[in-house]
TIRO-2110 file (N, C-alpha, C; in Angstrom, 1 decimal):
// TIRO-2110
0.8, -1.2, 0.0, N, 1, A
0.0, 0.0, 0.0, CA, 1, A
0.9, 1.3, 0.0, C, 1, A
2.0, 1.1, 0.9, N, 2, A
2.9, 2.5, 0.9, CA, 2, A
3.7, 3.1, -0.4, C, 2, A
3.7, 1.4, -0.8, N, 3, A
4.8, 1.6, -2.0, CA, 3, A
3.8, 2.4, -3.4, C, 3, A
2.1, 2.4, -3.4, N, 4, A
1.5, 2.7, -4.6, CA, 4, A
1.1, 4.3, -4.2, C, 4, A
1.3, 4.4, -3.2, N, 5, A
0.9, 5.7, -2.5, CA, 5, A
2.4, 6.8, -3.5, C, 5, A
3.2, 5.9, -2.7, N, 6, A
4.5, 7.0, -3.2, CA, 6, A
4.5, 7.1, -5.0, C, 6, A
4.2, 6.2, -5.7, N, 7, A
4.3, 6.4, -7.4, CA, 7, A
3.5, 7.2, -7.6, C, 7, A
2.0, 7.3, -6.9, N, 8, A
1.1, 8.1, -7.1, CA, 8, A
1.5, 9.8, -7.0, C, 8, A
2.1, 10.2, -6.2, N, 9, A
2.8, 10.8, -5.4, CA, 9, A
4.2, 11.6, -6.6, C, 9, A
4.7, 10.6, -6.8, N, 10, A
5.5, 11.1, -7.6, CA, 10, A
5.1, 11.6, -9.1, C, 10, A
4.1, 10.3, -9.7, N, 11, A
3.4, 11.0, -10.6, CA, 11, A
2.6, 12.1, -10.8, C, 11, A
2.1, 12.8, -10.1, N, 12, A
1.3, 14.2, -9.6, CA, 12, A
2.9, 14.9, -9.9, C, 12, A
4.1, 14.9, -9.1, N, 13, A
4.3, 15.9, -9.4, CA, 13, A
5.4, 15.7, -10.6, C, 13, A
5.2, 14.8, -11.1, N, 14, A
5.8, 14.9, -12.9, CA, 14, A
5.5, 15.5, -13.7, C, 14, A
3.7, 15.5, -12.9, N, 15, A
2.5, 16.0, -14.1, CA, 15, A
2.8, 17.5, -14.0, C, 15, A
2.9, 18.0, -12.4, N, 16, A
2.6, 18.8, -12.3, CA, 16, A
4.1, 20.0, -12.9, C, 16, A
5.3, 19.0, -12.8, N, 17, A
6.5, 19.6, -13.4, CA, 17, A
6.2, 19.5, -15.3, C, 17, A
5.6, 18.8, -15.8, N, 18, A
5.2, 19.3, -17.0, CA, 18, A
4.7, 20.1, -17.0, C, 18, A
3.3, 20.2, -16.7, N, 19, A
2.0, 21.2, -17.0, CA, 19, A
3.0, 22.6, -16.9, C, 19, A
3.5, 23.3, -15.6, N, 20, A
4.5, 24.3, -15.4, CA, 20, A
5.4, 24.3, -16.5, C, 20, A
6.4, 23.7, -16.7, N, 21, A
7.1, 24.1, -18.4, CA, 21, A
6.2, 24.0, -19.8, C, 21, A
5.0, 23.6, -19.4, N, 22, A
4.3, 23.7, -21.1, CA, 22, A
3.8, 25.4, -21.1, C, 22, A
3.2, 25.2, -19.6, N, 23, A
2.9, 27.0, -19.6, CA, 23, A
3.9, 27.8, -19.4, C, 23, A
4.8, 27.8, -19.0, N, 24, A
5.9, 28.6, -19.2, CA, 24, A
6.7, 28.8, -20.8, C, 24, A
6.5, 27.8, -21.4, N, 25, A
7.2, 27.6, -22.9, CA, 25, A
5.6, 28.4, -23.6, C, 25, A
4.5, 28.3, -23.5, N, 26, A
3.5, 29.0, -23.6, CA, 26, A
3.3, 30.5, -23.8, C, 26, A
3.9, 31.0, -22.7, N, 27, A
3.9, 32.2, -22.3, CA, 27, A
4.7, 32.9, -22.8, C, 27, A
6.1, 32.1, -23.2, N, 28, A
7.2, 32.6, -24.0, CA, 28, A
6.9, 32.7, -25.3, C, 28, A
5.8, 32.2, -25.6, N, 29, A
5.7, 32.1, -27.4, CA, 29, A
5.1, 33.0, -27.6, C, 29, A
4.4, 33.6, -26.5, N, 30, A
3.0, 35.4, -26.2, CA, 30, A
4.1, 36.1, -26.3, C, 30, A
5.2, 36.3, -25.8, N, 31, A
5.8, 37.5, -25.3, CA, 31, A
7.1, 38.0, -26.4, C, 31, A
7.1, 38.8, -27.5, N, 32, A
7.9, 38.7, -28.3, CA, 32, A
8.2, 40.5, -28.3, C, 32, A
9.3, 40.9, -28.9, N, 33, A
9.5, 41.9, -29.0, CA, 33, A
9.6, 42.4, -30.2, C, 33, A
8.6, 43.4, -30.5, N, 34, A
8.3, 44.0, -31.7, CA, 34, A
9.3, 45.3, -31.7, C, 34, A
9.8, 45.5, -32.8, N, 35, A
10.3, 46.8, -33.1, CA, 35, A
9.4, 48.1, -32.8, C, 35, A
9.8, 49.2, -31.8, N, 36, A
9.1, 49.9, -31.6, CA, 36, A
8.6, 50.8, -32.6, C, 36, A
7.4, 51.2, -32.2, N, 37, A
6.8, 52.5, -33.3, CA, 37, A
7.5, 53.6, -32.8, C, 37, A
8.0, 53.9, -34.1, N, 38, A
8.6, 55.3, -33.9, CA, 38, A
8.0, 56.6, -35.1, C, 38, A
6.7, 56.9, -35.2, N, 39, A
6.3, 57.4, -36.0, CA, 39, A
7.3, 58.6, -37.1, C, 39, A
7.0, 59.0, -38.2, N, 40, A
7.6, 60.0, -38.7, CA, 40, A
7.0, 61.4, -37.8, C, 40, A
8.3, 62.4, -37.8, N, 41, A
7.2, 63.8, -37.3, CA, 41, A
6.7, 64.3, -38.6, C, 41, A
5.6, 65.0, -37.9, N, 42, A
4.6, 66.0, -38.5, CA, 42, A
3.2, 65.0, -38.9, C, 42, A
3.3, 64.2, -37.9, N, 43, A
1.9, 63.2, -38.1, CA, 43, A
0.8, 63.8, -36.8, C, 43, A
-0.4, 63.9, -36.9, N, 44, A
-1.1, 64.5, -36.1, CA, 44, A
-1.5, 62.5, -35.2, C, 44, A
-2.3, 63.3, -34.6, N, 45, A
-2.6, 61.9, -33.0, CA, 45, A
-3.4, 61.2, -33.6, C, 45, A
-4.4, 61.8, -34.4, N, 46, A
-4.7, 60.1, -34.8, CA, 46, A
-4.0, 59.4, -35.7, C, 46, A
-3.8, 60.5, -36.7, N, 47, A
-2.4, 59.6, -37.8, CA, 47, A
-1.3, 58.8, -37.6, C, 47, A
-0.7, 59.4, -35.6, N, 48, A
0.1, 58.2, -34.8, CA, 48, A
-0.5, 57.1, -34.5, C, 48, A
-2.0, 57.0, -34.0, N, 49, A
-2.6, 55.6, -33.5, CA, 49, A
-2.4, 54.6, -35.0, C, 49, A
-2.9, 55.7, -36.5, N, 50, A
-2.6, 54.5, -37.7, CA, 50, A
-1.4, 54.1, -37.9, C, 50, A
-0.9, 55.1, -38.0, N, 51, A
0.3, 54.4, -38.5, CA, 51, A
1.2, 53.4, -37.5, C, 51, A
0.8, 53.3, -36.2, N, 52, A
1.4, 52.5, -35.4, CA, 52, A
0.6, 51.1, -35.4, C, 52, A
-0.9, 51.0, -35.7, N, 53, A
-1.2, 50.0, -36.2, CA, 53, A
-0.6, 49.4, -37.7, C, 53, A
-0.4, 50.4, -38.7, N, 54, A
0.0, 50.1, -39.6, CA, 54, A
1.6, 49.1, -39.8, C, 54, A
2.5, 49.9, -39.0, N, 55, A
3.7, 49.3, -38.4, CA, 55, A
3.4, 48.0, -37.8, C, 55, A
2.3, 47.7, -36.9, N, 56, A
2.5, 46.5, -36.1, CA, 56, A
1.9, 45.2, -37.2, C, 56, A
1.0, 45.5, -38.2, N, 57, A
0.2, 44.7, -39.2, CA, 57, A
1.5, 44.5, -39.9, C, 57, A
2.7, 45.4, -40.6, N, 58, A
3.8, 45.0, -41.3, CA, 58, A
4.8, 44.3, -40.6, C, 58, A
4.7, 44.0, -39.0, N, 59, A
5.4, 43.7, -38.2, CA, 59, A
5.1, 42.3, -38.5, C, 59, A
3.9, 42.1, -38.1, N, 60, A
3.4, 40.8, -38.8, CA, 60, A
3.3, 40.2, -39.4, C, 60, A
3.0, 40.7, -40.6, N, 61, A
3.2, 40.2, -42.1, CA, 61, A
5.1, 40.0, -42.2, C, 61, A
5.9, 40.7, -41.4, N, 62, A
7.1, 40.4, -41.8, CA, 62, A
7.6, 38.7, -41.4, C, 62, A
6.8, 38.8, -39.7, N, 63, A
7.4, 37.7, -39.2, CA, 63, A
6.8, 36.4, -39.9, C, 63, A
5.4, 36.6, -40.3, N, 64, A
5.0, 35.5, -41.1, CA, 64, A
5.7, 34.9, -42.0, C, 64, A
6.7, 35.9, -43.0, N, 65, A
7.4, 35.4, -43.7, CA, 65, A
9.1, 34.9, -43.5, C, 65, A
9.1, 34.8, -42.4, N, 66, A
10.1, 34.1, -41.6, CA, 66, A
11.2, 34.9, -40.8, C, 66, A
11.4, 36.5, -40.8, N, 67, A
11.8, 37.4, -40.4, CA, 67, A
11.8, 37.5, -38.7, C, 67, A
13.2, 37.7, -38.1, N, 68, A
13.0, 38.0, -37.1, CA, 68, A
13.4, 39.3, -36.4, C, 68, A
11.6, 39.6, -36.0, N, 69, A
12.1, 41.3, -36.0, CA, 69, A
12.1, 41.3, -34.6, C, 69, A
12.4, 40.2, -33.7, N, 70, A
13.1, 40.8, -32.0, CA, 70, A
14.3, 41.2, -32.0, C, 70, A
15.3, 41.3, -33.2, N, 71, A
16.6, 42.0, -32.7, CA, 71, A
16.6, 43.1, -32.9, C, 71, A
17.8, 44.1, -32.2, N, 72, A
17.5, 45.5, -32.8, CA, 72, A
18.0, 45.4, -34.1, C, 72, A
19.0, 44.5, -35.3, N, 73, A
19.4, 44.7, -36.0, CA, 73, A
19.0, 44.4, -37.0, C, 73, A
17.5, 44.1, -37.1, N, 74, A
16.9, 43.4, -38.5, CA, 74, A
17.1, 43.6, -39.6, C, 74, A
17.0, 42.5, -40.4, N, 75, A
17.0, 43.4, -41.9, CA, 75, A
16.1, 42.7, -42.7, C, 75, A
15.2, 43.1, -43.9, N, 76, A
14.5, 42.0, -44.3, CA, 76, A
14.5, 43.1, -46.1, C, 76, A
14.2, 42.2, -46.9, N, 77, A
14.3, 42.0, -48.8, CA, 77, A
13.7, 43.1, -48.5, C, 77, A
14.1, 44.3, -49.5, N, 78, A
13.4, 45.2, -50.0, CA, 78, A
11.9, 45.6, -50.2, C, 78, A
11.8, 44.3, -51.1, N, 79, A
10.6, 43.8, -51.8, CA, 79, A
9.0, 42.9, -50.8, C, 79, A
10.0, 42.4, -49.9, N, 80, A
9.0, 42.3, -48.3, CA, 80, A
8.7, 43.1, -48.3, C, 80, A
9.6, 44.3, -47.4, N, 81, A
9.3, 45.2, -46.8, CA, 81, A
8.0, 46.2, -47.2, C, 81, A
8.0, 46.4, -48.5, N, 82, A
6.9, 47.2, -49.1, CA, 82, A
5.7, 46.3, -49.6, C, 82, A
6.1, 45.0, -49.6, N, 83, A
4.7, 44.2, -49.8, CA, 83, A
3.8, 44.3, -48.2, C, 83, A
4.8, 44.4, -47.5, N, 84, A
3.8, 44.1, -46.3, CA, 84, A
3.5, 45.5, -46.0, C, 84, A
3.8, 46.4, -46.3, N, 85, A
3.7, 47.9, -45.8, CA, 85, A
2.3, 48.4, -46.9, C, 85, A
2.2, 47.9, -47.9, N, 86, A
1.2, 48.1, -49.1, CA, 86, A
-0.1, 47.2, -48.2, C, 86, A
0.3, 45.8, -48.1, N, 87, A
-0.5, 45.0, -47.1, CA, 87, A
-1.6, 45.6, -46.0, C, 87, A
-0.8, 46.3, -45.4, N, 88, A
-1.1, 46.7, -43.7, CA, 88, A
-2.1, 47.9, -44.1, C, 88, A
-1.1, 48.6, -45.2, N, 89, A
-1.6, 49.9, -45.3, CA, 89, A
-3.3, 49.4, -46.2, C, 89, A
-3.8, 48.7, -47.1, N, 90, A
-4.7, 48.3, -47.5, CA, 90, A
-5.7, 47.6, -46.3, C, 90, A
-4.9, 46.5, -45.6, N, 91, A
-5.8, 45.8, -44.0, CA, 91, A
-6.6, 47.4, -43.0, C, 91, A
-5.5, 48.0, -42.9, N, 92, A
-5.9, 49.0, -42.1, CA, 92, A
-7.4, 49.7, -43.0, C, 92, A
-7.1, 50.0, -43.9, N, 93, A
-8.2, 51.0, -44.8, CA, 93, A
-9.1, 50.0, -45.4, C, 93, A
-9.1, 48.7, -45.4, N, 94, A
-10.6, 47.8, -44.9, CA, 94, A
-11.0, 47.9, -43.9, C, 94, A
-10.6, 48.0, -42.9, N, 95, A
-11.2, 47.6, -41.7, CA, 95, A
-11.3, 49.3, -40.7, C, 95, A
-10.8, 50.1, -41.1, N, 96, A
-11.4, 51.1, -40.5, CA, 96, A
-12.4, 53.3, -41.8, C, 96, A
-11.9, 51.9, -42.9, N, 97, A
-12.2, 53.3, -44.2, CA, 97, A
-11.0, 54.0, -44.7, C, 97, A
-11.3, 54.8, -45.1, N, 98, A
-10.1, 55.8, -46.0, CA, 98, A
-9.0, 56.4, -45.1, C, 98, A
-8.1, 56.2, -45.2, N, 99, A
-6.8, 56.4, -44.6, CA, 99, A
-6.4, 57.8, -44.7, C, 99, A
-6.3, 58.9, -43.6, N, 100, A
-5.6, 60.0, -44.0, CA, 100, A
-4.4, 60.5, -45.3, C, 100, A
-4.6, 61.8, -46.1, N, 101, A
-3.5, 61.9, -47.0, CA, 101, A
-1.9, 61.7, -46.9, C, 101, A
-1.9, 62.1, -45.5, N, 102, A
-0.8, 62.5, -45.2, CA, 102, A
-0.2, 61.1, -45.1, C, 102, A
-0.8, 59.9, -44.2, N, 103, A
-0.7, 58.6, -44.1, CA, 103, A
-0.1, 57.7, -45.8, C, 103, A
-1.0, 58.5, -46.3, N, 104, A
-1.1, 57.5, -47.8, CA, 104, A
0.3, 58.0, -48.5, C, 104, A
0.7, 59.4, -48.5, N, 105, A
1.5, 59.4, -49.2, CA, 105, A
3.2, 59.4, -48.4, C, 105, A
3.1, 59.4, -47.0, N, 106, A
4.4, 59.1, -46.4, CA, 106, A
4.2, 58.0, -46.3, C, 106, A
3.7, 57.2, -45.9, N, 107, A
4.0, 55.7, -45.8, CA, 107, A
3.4, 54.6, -46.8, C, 107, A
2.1, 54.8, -47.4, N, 108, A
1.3, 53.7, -48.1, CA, 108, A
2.3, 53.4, -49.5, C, 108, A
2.1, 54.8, -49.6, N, 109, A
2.3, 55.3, -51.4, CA, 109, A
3.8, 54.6, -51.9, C, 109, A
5.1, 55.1, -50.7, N, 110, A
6.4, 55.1, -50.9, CA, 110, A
7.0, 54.4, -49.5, C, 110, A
6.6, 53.4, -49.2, N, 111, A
7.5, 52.3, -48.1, CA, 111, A
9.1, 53.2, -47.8, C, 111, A
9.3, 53.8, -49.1, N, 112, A
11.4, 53.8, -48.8, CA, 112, A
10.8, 54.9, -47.7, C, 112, A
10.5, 55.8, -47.7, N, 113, A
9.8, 57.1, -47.2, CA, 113, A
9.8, 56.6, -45.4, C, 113, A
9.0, 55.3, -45.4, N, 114, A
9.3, 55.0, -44.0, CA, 114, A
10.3, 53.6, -43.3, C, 114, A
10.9, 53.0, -43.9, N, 115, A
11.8, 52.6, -43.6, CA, 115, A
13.2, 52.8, -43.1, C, 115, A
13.1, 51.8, -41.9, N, 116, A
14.5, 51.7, -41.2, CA, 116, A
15.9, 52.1, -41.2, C, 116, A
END
């Protein structure tokens, strides 16, 4: 009887030393570091809320394509860079209407304009 008590015992906390690294390796896969928004000046406050969405949608679209933008040193194809920036800039102006001028022609229009 002592001896099934103790396996029991030990299996609980095998389980419980998995369960704790699955959610920890979990939590790690949430927590990534995005390159910060650093908007262009002469953007008014709501033009910063877009364009910082805009940036985080190309952020995404970058990493989708296998890019790792947690270092400070990234670098990614030319030709990414402005597909996903054309991308974001189109996602955004589905999903909230017509995008400010000023938005469209510093960043939508000419990616080089806002690049790194």
């Amino acid at each position: 009887m002592q001896g099934l008590q103790w396996s029991f015992q030990e299996k609980g906390r095998g389980m419980a030393r998995v369960a704790a690294i699955a959610s920890l390796l979990l939590l790690a896969s949430w927590c990534r570091a995005d390159p910060p928004c650093e908007p262009p000046f002469g953007l008014k406050p709501a033009e910063i809320d877009q364009y910082c969405l805009i940036h985080r949608y190309r952020t995404g679209c970058l990493e989708r394509f296998g890019y790792d933008m947690s270092r400070k040193d990234w670098l990614v194809e030319v030709s990414d860079f402005k597909g996903c920036t054309l991308w974001a800039c189109n996602y955004l102006s589905s999903a909230i209407g017509e995008l400010s001028e000023t938005l469209i022609e510093a960043i939508c229009y000419d990616p080089d304009l806002d690049r790194p």
